[in-house]
C-alpha positions in Angstrom: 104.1 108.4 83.0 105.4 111.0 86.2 107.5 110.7 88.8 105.7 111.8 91.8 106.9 111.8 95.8 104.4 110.5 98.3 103.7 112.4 101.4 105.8 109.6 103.5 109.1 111.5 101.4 109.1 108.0 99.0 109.8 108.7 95.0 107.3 106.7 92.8 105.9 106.2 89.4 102.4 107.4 88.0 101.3 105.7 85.4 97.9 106.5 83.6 97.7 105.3 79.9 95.5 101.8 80.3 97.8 100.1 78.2 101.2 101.0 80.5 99.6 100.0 83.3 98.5 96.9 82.3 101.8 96.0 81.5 103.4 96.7 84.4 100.4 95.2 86.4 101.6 91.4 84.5 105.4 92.2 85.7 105.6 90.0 88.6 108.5 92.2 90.2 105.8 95.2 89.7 103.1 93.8 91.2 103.9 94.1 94.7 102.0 93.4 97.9 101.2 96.9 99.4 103.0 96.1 102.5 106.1 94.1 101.0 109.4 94.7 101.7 110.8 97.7 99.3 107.1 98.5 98.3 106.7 102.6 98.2 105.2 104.0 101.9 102.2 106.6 101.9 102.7 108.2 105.4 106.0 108.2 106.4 104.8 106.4 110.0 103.0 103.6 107.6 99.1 104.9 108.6 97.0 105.9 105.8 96.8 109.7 105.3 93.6 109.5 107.5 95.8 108.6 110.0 94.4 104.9 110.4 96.5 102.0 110.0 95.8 99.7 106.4 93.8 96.4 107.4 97.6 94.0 106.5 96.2 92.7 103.2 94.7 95.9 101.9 96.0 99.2 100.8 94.8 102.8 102.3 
């Protein structure tokens, strides 16, 4: 587990043992909507880093 910052500036968690992120993946509270309120932002204007806006049900 790392904490990382996203290019939109936002502070988030890396998590890469299977095992971790399965368990936070089963944590309702975790499991958040890409585009939910609170949710981390990629690009601080909300467009993918390509500079395209996410289809609203799918992440960049």
């Amino acid at each position: 587990m790392a904490r990382v910052t996203l290019p939109s500036g936002d502070e988030a968690v890396l998590l890469t043992r299977y095992d971790d992120v399965r368990q936070v993946l089963s944590d309702p509270p975790f499991a958040a909507v890409p585009d939910s309120e609170g949710a981390a932002r990629i690009a601080d204007d909300g467009t993918c880093p390509s500079g395209n806006s996410p289809a609203p049900a799918s992440p960049c």
